[in-house]
mmCIF entry with sequence, helices, sheets and N, C-alpha, C, O atoms, coordinates in Angstrom:
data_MODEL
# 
_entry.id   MODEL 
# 
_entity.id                         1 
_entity.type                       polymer 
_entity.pdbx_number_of_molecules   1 
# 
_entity_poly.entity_id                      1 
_entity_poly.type                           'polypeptide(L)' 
_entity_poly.nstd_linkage                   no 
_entity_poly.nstd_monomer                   no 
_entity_poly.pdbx_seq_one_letter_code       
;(UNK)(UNK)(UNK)(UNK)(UNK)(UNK)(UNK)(UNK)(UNK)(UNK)(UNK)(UNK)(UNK)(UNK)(UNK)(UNK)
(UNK)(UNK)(UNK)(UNK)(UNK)(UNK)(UNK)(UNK)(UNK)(UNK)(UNK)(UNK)(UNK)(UNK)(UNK)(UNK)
(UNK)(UNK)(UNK)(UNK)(UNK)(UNK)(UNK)(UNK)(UNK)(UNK)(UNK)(UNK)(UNK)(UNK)(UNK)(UNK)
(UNK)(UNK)(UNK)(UNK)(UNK)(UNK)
;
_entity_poly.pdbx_seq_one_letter_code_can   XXXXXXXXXXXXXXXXXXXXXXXXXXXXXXXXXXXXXXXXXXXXXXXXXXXXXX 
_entity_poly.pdbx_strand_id                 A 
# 
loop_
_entity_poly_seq.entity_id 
_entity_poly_seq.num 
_entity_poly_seq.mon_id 
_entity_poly_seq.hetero 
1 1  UNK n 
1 2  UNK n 
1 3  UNK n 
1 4  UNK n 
1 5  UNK n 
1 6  UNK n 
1 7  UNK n 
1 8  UNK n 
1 9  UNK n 
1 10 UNK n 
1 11 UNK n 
1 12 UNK n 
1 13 UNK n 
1 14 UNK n 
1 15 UNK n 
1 16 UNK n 
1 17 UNK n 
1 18 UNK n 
1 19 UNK n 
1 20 UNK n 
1 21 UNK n 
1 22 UNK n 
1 23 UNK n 
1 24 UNK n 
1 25 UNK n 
1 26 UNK n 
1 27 UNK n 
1 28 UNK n 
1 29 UNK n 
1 30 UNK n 
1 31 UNK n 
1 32 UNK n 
1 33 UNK n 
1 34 UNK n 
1 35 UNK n 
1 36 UNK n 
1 37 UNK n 
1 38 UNK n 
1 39 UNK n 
1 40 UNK n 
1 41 UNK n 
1 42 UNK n 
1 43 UNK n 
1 44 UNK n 
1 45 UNK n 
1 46 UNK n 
1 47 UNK n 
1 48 UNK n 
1 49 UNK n 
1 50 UNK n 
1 51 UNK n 
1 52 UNK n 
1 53 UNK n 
1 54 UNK n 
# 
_struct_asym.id          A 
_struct_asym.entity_id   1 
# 
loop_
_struct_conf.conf_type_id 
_struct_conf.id 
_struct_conf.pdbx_PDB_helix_id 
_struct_conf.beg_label_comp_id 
_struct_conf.beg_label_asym_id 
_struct_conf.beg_label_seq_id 
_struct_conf.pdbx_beg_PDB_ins_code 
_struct_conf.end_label_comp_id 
_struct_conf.end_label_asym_id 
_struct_conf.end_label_seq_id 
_struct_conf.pdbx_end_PDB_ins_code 
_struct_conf.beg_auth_comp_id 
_struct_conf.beg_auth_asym_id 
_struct_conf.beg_auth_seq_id 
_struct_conf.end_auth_comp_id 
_struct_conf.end_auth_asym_id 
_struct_conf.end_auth_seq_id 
_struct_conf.pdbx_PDB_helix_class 
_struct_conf.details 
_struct_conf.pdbx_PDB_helix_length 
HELX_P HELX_P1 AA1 UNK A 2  ? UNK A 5  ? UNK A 2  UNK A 5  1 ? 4  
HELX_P HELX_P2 AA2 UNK A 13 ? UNK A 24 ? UNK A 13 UNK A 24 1 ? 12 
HELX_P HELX_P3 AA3 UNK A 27 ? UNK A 46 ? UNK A 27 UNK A 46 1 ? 20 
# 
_struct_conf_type.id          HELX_P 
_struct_conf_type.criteria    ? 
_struct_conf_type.reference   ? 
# 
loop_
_atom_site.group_PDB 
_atom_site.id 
_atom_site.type_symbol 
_atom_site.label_atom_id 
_atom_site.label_alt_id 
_atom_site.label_comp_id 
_atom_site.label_asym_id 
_atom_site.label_entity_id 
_atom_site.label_seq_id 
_atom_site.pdbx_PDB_ins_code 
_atom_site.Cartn_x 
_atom_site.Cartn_y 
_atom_site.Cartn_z 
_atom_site.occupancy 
_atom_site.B_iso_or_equiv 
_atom_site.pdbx_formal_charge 
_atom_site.auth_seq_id 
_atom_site.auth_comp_id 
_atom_site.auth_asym_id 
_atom_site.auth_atom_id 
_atom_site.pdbx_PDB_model_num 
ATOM 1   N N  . UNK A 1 1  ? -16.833 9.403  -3.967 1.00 0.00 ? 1  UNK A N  1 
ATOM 2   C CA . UNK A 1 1  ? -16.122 8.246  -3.459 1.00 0.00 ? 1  UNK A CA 1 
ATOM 3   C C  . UNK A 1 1  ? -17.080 7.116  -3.093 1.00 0.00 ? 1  UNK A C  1 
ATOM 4   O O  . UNK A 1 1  ? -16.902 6.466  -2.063 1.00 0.00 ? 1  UNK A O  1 
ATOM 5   N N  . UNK A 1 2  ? -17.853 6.933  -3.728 1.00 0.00 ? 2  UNK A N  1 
ATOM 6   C CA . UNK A 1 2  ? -18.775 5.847  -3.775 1.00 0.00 ? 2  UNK A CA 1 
ATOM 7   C C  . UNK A 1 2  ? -18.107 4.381  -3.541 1.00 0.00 ? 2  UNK A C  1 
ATOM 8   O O  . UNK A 1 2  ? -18.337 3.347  -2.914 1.00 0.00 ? 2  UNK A O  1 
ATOM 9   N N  . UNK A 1 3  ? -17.024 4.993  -4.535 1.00 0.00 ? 3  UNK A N  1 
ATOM 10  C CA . UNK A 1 3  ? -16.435 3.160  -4.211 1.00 0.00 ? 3  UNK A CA 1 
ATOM 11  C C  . UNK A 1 3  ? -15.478 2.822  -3.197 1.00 0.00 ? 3  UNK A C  1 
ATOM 12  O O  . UNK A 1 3  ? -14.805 1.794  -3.116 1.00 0.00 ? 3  UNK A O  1 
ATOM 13  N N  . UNK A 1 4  ? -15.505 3.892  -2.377 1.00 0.00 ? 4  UNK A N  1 
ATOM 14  C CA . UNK A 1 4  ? -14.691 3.646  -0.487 1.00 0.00 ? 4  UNK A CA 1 
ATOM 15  C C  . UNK A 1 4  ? -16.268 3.319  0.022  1.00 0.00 ? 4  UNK A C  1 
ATOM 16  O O  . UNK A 1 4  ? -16.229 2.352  0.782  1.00 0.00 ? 4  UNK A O  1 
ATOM 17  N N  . UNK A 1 5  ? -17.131 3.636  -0.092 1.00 0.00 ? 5  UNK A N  1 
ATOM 18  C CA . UNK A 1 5  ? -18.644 3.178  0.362  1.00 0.00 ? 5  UNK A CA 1 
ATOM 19  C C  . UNK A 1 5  ? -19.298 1.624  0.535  1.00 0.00 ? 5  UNK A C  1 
ATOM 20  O O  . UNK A 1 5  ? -19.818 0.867  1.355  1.00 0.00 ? 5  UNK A O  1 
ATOM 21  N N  . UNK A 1 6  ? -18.809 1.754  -1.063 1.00 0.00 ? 6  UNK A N  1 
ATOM 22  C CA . UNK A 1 6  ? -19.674 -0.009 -1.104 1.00 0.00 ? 6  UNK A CA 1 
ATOM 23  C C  . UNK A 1 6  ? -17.839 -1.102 -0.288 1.00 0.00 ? 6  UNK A C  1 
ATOM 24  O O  . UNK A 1 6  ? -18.065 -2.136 0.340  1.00 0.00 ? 6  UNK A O  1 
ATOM 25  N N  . UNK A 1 7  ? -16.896 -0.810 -0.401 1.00 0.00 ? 7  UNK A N  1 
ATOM 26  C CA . UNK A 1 7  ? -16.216 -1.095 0.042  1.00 0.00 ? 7  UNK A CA 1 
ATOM 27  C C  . UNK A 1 7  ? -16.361 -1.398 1.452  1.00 0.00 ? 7  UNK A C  1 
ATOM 28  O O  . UNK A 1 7  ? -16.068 -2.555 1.755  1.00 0.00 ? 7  UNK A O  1 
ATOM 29  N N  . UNK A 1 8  ? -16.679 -0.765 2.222  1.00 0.00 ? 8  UNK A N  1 
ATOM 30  C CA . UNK A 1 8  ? -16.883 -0.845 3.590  1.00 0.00 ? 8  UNK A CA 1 
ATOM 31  C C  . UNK A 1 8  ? -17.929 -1.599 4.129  1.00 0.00 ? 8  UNK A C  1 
ATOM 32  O O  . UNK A 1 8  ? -18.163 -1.544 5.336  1.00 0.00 ? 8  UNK A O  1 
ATOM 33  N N  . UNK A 1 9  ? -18.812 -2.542 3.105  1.00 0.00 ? 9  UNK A N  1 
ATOM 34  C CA . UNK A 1 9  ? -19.790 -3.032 3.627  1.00 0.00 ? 9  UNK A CA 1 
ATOM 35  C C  . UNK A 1 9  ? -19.537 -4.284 3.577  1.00 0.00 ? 9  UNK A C  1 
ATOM 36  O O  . UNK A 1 9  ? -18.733 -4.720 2.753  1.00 0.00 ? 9  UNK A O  1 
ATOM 37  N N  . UNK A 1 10 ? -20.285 -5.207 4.591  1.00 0.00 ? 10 UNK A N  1 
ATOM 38  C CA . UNK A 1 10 ? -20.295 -6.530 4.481  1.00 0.00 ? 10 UNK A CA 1 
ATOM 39  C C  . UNK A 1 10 ? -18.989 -7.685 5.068  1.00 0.00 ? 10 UNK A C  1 
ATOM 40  O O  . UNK A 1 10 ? -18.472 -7.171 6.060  1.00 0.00 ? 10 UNK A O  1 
ATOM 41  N N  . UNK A 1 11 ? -18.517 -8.678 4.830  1.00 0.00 ? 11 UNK A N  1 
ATOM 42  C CA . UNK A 1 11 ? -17.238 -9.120 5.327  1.00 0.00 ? 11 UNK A CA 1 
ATOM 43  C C  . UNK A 1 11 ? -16.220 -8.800 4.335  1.00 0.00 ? 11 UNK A C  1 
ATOM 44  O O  . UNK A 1 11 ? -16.114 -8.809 3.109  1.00 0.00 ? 11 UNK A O  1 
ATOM 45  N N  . UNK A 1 12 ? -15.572 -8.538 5.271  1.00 0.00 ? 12 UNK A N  1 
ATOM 46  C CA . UNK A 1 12 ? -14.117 -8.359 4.552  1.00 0.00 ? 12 UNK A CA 1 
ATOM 47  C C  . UNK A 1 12 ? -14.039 -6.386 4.264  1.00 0.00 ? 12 UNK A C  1 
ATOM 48  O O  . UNK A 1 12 ? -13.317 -5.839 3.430  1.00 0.00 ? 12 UNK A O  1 
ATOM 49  N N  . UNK A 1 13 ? -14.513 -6.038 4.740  1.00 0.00 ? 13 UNK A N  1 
ATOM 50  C CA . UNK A 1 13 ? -14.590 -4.465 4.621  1.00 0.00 ? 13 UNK A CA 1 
ATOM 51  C C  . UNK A 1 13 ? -13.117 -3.647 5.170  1.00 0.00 ? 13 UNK A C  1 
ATOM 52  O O  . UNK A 1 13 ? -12.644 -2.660 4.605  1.00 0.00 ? 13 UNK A O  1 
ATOM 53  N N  . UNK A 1 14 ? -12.824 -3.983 5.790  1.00 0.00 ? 14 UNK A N  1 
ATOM 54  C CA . UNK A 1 14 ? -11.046 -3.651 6.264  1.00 0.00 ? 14 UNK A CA 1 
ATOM 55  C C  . UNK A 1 14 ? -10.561 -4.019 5.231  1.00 0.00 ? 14 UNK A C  1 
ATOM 56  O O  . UNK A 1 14 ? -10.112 -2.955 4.806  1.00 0.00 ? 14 UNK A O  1 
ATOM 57  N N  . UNK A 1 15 ? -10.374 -4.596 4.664  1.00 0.00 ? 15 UNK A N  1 
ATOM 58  C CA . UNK A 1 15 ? -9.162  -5.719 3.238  1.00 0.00 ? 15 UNK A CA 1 
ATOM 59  C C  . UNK A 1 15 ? -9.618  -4.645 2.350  1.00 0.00 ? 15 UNK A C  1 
ATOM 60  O O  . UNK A 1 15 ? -8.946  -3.619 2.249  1.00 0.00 ? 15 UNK A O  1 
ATOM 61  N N  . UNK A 1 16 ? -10.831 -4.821 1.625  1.00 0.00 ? 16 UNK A N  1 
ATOM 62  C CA . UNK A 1 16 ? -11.130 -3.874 0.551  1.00 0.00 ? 16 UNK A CA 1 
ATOM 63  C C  . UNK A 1 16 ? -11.366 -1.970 0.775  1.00 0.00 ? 16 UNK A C  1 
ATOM 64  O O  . UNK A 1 16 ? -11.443 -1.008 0.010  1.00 0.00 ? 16 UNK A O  1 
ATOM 65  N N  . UNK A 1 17 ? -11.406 -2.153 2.045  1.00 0.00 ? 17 UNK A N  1 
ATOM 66  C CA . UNK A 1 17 ? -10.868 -0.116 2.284  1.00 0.00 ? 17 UNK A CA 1 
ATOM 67  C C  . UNK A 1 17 ? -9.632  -0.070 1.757  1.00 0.00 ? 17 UNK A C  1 
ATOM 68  O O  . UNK A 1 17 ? -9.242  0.749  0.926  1.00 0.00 ? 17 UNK A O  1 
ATOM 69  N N  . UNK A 1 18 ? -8.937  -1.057 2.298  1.00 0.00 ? 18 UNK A N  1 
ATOM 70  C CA . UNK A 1 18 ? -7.486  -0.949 2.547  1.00 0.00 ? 18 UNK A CA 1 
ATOM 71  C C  . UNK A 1 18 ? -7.289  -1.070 0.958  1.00 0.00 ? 18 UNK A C  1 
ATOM 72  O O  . UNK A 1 18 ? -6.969  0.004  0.448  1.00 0.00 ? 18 UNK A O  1 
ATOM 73  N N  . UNK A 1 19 ? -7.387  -1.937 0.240  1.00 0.00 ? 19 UNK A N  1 
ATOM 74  C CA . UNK A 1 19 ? -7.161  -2.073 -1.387 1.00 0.00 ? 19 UNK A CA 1 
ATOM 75  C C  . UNK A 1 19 ? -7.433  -0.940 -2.075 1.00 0.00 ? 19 UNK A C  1 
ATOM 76  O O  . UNK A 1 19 ? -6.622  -0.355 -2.793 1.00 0.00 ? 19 UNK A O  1 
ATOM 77  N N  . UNK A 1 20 ? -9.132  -0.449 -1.774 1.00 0.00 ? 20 UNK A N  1 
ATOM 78  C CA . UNK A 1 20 ? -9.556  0.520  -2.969 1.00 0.00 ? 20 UNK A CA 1 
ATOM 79  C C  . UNK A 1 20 ? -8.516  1.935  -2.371 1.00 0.00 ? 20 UNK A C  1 
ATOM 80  O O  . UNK A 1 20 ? -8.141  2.708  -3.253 1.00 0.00 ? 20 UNK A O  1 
ATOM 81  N N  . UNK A 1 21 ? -8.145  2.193  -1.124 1.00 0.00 ? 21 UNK A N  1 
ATOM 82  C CA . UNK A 1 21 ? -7.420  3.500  -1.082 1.00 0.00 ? 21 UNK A CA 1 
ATOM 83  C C  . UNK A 1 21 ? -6.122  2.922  -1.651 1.00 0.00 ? 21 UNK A C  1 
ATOM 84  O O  . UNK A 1 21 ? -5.441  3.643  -2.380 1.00 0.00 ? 21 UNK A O  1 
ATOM 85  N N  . UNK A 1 22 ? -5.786  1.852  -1.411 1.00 0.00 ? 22 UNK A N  1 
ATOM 86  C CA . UNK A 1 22 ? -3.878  1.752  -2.564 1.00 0.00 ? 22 UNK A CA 1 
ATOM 87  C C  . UNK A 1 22 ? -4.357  2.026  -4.034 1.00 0.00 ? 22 UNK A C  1 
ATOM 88  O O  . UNK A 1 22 ? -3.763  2.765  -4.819 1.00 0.00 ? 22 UNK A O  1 
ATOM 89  N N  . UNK A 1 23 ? -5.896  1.102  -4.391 1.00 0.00 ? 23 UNK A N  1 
ATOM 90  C CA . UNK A 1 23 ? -5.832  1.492  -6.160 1.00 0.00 ? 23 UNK A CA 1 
ATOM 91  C C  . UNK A 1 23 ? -6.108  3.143  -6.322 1.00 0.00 ? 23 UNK A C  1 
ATOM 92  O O  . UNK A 1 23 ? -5.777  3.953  -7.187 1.00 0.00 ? 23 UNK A O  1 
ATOM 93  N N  . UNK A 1 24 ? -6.672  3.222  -5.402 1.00 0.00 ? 24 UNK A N  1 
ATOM 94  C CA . UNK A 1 24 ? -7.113  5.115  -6.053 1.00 0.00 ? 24 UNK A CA 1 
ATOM 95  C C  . UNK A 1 24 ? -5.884  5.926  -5.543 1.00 0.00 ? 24 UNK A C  1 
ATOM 96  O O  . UNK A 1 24 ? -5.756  7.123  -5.799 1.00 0.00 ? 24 UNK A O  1 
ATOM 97  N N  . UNK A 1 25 ? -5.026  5.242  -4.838 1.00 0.00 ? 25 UNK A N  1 
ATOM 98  C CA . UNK A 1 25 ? -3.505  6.147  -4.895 1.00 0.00 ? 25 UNK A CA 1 
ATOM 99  C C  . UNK A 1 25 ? -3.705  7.313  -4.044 1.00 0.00 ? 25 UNK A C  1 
ATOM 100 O O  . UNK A 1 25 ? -3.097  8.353  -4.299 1.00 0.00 ? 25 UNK A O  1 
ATOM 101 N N  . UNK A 1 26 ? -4.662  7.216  -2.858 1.00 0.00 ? 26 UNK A N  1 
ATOM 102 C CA . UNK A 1 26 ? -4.371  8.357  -1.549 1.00 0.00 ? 26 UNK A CA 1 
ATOM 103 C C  . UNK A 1 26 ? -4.631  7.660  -0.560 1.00 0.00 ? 26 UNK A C  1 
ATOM 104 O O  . UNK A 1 26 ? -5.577  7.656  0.227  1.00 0.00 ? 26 UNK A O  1 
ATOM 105 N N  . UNK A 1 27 ? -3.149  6.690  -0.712 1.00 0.00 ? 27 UNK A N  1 
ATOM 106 C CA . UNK A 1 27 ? -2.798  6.076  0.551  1.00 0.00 ? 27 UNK A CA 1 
ATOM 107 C C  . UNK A 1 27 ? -2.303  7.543  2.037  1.00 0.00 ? 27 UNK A C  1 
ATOM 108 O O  . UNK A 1 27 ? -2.685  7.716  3.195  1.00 0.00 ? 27 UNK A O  1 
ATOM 109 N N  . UNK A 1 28 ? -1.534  8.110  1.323  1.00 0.00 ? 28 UNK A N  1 
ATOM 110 C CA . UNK A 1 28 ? -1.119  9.132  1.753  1.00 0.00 ? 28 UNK A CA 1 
ATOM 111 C C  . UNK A 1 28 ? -2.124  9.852  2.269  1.00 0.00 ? 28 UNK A C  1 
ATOM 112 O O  . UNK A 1 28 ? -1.837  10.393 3.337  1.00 0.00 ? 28 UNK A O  1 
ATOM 113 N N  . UNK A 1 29 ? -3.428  10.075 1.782  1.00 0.00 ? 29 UNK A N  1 
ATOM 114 C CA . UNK A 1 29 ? -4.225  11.226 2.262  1.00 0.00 ? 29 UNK A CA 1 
ATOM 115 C C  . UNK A 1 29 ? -5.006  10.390 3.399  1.00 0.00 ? 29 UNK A C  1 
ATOM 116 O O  . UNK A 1 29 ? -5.178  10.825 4.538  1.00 0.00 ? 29 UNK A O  1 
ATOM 117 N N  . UNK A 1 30 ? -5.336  9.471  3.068  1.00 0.00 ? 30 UNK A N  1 
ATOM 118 C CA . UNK A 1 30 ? -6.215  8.368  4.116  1.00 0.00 ? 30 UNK A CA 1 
ATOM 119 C C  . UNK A 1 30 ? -5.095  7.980  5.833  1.00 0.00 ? 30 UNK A C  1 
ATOM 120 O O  . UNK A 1 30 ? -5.571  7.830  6.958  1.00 0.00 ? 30 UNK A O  1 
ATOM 121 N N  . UNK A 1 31 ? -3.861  7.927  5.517  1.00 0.00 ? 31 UNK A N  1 
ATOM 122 C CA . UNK A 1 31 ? -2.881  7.611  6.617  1.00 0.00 ? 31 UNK A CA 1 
ATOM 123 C C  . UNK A 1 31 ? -2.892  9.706  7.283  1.00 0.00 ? 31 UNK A C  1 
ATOM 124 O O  . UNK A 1 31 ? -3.048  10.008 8.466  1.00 0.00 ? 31 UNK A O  1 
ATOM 125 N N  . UNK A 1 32 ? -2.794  10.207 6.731  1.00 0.00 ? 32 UNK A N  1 
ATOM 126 C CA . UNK A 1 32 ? -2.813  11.670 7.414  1.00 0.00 ? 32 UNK A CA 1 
ATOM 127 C C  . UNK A 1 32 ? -4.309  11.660 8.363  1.00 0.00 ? 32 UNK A C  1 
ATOM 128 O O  . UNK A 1 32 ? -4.403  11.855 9.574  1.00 0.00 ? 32 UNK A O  1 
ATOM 129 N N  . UNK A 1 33 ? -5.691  11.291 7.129  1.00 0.00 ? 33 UNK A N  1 
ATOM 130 C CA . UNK A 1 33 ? -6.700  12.032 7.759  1.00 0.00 ? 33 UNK A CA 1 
ATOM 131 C C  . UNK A 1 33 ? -7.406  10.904 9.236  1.00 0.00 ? 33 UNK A C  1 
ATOM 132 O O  . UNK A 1 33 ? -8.223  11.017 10.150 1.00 0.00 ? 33 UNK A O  1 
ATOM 133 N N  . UNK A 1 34 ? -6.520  9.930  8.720  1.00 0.00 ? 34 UNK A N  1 
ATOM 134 C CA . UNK A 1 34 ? -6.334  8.648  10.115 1.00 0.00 ? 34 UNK A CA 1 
ATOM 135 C C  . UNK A 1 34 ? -5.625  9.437  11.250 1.00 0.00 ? 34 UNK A C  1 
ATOM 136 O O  . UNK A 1 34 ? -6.145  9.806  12.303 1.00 0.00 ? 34 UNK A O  1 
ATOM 137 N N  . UNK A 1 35 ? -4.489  9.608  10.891 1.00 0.00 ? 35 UNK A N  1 
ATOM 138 C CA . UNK A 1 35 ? -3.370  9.883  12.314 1.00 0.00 ? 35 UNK A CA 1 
ATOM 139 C C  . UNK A 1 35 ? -4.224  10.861 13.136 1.00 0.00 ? 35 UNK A C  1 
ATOM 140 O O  . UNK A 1 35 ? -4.458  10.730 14.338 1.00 0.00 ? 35 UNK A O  1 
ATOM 141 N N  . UNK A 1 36 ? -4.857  12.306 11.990 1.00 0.00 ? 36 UNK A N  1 
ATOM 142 C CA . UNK A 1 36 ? -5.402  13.473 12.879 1.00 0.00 ? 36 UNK A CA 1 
ATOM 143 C C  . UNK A 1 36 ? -6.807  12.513 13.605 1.00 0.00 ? 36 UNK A C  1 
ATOM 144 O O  . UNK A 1 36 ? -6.815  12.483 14.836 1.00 0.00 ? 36 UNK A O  1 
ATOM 145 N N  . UNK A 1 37 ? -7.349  12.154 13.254 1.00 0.00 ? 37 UNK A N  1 
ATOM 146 C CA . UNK A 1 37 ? -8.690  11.900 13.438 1.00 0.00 ? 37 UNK A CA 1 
ATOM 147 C C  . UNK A 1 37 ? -8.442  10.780 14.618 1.00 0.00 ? 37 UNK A C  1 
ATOM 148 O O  . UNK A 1 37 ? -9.484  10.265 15.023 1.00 0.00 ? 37 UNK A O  1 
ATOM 149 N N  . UNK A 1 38 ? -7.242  10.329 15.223 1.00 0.00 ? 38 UNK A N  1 
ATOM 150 C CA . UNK A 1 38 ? -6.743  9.912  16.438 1.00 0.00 ? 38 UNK A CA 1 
ATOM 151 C C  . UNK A 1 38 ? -6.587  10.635 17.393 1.00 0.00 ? 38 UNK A C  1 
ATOM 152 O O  . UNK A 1 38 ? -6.845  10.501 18.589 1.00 0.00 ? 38 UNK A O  1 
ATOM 153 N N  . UNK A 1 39 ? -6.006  11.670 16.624 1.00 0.00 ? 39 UNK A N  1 
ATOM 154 C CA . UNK A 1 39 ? -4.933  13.103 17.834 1.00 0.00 ? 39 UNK A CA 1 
ATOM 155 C C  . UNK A 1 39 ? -6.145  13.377 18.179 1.00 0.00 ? 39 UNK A C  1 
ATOM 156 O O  . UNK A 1 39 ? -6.265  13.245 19.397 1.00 0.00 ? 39 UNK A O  1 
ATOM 157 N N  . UNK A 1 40 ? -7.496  13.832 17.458 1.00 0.00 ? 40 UNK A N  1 
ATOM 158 C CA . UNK A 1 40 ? -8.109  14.494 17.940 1.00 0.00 ? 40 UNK A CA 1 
ATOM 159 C C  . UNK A 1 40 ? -9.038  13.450 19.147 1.00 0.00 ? 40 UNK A C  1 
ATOM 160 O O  . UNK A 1 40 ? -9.267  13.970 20.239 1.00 0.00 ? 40 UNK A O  1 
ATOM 161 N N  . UNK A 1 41 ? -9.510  12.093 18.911 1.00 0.00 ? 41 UNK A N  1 
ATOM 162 C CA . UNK A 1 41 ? -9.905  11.538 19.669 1.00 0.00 ? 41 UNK A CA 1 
ATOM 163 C C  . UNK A 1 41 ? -9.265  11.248 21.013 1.00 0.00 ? 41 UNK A C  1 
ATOM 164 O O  . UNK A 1 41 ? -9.737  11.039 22.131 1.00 0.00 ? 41 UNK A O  1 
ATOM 165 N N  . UNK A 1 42 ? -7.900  11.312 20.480 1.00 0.00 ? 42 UNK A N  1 
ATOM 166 C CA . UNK A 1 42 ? -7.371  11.789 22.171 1.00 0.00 ? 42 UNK A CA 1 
ATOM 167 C C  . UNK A 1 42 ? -7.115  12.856 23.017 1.00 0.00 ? 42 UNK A C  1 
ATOM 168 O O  . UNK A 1 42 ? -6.787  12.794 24.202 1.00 0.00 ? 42 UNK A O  1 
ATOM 169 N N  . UNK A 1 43 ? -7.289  13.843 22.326 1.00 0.00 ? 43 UNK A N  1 
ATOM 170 C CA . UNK A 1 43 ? -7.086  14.674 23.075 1.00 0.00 ? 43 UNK A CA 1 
ATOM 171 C C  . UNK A 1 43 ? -8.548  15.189 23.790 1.00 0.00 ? 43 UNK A C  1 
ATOM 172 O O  . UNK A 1 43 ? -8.563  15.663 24.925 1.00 0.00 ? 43 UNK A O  1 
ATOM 173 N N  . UNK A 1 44 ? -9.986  14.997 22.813 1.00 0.00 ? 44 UNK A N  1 
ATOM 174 C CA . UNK A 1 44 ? -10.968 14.943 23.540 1.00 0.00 ? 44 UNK A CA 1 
ATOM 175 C C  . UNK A 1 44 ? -11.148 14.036 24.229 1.00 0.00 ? 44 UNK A C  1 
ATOM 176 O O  . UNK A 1 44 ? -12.356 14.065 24.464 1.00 0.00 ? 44 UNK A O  1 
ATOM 177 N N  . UNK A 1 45 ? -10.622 13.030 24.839 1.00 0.00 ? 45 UNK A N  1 
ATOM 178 C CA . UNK A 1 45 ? -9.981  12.017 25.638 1.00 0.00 ? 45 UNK A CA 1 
ATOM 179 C C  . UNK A 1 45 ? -9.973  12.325 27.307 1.00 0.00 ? 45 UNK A C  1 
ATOM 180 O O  . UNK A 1 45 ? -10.415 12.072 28.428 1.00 0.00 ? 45 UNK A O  1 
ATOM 181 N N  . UNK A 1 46 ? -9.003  13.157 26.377 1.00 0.00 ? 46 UNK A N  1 
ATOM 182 C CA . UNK A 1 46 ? -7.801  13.545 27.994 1.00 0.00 ? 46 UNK A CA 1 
ATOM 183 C C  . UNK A 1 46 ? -8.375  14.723 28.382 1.00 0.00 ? 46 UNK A C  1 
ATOM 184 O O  . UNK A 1 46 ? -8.135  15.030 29.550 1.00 0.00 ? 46 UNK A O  1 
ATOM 185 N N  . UNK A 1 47 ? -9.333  15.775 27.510 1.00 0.00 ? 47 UNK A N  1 
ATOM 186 C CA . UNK A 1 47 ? -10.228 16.495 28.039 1.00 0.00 ? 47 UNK A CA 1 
ATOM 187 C C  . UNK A 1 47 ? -11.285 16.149 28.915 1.00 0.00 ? 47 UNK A C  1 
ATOM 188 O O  . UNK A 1 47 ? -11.425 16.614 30.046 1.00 0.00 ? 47 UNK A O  1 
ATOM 189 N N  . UNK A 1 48 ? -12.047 15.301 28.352 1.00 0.00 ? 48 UNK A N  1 
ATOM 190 C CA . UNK A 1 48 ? -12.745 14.851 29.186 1.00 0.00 ? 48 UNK A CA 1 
ATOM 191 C C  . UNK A 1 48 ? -12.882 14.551 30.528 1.00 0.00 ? 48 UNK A C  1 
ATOM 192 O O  . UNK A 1 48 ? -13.650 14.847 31.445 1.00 0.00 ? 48 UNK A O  1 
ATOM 193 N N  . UNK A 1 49 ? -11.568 13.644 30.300 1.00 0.00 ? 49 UNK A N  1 
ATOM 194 C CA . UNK A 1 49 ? -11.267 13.188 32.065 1.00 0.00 ? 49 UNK A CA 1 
ATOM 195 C C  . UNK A 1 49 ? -10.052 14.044 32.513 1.00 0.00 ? 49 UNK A C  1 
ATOM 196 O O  . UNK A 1 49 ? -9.160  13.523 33.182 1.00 0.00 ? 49 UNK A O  1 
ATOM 197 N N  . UNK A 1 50 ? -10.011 15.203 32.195 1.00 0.00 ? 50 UNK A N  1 
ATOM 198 C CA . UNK A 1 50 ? -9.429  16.457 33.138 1.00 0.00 ? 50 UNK A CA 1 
ATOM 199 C C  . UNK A 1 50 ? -7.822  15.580 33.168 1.00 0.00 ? 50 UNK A C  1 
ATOM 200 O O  . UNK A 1 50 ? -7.327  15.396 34.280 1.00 0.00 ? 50 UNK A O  1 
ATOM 201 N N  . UNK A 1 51 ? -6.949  14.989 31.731 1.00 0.00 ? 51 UNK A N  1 
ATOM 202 C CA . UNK A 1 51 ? -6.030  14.934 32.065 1.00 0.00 ? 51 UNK A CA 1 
ATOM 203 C C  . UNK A 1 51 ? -5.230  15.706 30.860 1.00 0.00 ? 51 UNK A C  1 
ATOM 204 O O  . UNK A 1 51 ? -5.534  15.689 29.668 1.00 0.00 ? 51 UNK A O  1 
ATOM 205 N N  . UNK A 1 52 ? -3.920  16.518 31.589 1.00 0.00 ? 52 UNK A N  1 
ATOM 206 C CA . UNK A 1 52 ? -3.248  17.451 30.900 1.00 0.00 ? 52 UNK A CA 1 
ATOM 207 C C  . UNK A 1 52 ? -2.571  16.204 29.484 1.00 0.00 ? 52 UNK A C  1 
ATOM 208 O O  . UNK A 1 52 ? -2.435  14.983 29.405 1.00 0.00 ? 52 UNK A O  1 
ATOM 209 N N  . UNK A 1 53 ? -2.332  17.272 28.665 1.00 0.00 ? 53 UNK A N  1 
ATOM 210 C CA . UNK A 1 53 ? -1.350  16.356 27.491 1.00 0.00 ? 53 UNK A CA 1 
ATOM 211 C C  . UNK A 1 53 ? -1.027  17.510 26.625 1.00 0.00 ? 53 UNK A C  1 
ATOM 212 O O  . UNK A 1 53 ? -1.647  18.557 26.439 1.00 0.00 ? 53 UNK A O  1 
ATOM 213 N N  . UNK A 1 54 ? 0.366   16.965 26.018 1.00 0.00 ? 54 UNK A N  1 
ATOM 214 C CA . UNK A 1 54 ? 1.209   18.134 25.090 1.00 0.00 ? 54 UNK A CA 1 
ATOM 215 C C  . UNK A 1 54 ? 0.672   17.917 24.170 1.00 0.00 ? 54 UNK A C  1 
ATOM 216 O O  . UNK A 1 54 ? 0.934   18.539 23.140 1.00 0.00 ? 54 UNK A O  1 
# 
């Protein structure tokens, strides 16, 4: 995935992530490995500062 790489560099790097994952067609896999890769930042979050969460 070289070309999510050079994508990410320089200005405008949000616009062209966002493009090259619609042309390579795993919009789908990129919105999943986003959502988890949140859950998990929050929940080591709420670990951290000793607060409970479902």
């Amino acid at each position: 995935m070289n070309e999510l790489l050079y994508a990410i560099r320089g200005r405008g790097a949000f616009r062209r992530f966002k493009d090259k994952v619609q042309r390579l067609g795993i919009q789908q896999q990129w919105d999943k490995f986003r959502e988890e890769a949140f859950k998990e930042i929050a929940i080591d979050w709420c670990e951290y500062n000793n607060i409970p969460y479902i």
